[in-house]
C-alpha positions in Angstrom: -85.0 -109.8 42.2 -82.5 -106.7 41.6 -82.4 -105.6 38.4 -79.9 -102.6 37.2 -79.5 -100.5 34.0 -76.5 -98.9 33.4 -74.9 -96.9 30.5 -71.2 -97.2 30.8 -69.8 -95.4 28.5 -67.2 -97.8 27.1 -67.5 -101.1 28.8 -63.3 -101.4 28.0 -62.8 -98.1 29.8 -65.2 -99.2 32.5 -63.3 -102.7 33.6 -60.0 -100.4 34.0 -62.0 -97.5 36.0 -63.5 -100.1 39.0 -66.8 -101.5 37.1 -66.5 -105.0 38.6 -66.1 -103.5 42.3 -69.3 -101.5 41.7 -71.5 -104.4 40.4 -70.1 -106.5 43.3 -71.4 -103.8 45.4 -74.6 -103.7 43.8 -75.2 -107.3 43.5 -77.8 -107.4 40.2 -79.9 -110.6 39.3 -80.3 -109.2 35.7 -77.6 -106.1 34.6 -78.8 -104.2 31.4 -75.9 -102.5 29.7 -75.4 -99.6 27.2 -73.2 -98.0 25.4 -70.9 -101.0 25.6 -68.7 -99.9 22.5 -67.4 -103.1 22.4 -67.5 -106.3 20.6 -66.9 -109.5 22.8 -63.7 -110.5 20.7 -62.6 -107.4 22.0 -62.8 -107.8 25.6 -60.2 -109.8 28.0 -60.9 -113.6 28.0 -62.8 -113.4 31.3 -64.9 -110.8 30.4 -66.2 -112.0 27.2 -68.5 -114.9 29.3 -67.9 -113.5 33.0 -68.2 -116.4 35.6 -71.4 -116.9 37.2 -73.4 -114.7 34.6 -75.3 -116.0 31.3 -74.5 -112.9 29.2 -76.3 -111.8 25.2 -74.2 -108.9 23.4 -75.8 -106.8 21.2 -73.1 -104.5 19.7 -73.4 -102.5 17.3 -71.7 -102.9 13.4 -69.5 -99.7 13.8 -66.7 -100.6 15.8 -66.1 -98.2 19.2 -69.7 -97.4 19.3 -73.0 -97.8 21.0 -74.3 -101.2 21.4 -76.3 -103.2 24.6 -76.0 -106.0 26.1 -77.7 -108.2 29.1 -76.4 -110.3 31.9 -78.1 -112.5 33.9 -77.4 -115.0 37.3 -80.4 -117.0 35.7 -80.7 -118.5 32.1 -82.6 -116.5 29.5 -84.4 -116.8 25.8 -83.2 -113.7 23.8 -86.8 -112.7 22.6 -85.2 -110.5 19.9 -82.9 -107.4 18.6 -84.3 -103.8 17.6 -87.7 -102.7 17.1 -89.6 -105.2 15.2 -88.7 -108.1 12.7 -87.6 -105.3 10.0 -85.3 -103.7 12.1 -81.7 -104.2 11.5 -80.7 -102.1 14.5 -77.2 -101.9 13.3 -76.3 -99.1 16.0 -77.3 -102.5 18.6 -80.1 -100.1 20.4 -82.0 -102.8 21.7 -82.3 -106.1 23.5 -85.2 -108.1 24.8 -84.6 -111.5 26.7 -87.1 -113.7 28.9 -86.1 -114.4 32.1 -87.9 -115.9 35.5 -91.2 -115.0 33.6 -90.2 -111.1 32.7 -89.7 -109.8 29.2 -87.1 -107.6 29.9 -85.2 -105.2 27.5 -81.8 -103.1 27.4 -82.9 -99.8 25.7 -80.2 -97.1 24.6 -82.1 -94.6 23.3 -79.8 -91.8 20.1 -78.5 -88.9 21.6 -79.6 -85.6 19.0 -76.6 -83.4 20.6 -74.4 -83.4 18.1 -76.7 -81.8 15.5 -79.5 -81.6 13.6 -78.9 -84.8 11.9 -78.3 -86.9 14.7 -81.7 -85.4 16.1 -83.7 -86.3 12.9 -82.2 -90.4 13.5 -83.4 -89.8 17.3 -87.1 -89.0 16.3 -87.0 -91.9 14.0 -86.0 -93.7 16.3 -88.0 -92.7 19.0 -91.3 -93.5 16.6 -90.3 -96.8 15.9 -89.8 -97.4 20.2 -93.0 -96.3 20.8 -94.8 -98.7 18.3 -93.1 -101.5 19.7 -93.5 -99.9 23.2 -97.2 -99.9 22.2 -97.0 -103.9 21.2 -95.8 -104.8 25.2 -99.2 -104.4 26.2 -100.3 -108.1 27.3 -100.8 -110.4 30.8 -96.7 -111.0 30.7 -94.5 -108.9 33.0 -92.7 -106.3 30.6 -90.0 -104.0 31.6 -87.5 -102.1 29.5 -84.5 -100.4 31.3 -81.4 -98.0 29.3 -80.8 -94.3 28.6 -83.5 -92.5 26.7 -81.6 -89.5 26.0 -84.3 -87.5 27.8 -85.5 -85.4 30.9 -89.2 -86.1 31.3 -89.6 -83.2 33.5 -87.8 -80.4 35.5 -87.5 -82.7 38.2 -85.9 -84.3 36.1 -83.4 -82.0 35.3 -81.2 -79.6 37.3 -80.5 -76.4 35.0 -84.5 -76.5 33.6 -84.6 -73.3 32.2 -81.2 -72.7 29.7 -82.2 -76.3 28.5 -85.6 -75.7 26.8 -84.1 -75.9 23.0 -81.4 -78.5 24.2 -81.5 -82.0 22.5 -82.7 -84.4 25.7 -85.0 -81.6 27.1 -86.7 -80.5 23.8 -90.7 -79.7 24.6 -92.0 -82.3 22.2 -89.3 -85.0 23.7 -91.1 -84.7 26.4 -94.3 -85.1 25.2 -93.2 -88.0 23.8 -92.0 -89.4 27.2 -95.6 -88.5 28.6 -97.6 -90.5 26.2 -95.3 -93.5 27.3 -96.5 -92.9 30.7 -100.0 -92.2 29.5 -100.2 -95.4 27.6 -99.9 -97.5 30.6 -95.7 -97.5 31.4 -94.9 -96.8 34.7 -91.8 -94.5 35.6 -90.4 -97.1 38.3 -87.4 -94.7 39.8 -89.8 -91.8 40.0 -92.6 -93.8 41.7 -90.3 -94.6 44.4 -88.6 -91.1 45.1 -92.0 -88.8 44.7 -92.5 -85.3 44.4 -88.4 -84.1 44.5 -85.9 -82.9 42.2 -84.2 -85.8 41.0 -82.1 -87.8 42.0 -79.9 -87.4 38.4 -78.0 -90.3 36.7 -76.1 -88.1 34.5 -73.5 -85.7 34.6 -71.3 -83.3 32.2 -67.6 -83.8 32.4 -67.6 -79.6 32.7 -67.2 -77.2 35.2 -68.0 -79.1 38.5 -71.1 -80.6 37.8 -70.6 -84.3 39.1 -68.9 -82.7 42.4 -72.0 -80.6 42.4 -74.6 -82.9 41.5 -75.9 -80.8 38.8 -77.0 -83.4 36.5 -80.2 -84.9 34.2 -82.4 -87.6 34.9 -82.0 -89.7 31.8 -81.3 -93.4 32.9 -84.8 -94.9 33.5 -86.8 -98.4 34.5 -90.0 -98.6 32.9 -92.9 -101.3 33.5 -96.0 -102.3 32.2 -98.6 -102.8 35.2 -97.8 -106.3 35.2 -94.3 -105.8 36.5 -95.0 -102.9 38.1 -97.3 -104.4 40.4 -94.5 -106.4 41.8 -92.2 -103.5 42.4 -90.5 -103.1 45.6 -88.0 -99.6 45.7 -85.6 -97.9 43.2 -81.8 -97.0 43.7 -79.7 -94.5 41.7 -75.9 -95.2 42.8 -74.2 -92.1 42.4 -70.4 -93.2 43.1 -70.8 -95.7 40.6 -71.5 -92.4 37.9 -68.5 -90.4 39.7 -66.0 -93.0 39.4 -66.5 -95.5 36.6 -68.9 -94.0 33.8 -71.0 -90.5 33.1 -73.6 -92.9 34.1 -74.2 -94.1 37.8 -76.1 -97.5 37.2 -80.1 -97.4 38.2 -81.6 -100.3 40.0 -85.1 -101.6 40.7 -85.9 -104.2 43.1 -89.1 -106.9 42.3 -90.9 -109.1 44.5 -89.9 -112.5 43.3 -93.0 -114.1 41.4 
């Protein structure tokens, strides 16, 4: 069972760039998408309920911005949207279905880099993730997939050092990302490539850093030991970030229960 997370950074902009070649290509049993900046209304006919998929959008209420969604070759039970019952999640952040006995959620984690306000929603935001991040703990197969907004580590990242008081690198975003992992998640992409630098999922639009592969790490598939122990390897598919999104799309394969 292949399952792929992928930020596409304007699902409009992303059908006219080569996005159905791509997921051809990659050939997912569940897709988890983010920044979809879309509503369905929005989208040509036959993408609004693409054959062969059973598809739940989450957008968010401002038009032309953030929002996630999930597709699926099986039939699913959406589980619920945002962080808990209370939760309007009106920026359409996150999205938890059931499907072939996996809780599985499409995560798209603020970005702080546009200031100091922006940061202050992120860290909200992150506090409310982790509570509910803290609730997945159970028997059932959990695994949330999306773009955190953040470099765990200087693997993780390829120009460490000017990016210590950069929003996505910050030393207590970090910590934050370890007490996930210390809490019982497991880093699924990271388990599979080891002790390296990298491989990134993101890339500026300056200088030559795509070309270069000078990128972050900030596209991630996370498990609770449930689903991890059915995990199989981990793909990051770089053309697809060059060519269609900021993004390349991450994928995880599971042993089929």
């Amino acid at each position: 069972m292949r399952i792929t997370t992928w930020n596409v950074n304007g699902l409009r902009a992303a059908l006219r760039k080569g996005f159905a070649d791509h997921l051809e290509q990659i050939a997912p049993d569940v897709l988890l998408l983010q920044e979809i900046r879309v509503t369905p209304d929005q989208l040509p006919e036959e993408w609004r309920q693409p054959e062969g998929w059973y598809v739940q959008w989450h957008p968010a209420e401002r038009k032309g911005y953030s929002g996630t969604a999930v597709w699926s070759r099986h039939p699913f039970d959406v589980l619920g949207r945002g962080t808990s019952r209370d939760d309007s999640d009106d920026e359409g952040r996150l999205l938890t279905v059931r499907c072939r006995g996996l809780d599985i959620s499409s995560v798209y984690l603020p970005s702080g880099s546009s200031g100091p306000e922006r940061q202050e929603i992120k860290e909200q935001w992150m506090r409310r993730f982790r509570r509910w991040a803290g609730r997945q703990d159970s028997d059932t197969p959990v695994l949330f997939g999306g773009d955190l907004n953040i470099a765990h580590t200087e693997q993780d990242i390829y120009y460490a050092k000017s990016n210590q008081k950069t929003s996505g690198f910050l030393p207590h975003e970090r910590e934050w990302f370890g007490n996930l992992l210390e809490s019982g998640w497991s880093d699924l992409v990271r388990q599979h490539f080891g002790d390296q630098q990298g491989p990134y999922s993101w890339w500026s639009n300056r200088g030559r850093a795509r070309e270069l592969d000078r990128g972050w790490r900030i596209d991630y598939l996370l498990a609770n030991p449930a689903a991890a122990s059915r995990f199989q390897a981990a793909t990051i598919h770089r053309a697809g970030g060059l060519q269609v999104s900021d993004h390349a799309p991450v994928s995880i394969d599971l042993i089929d229960a």
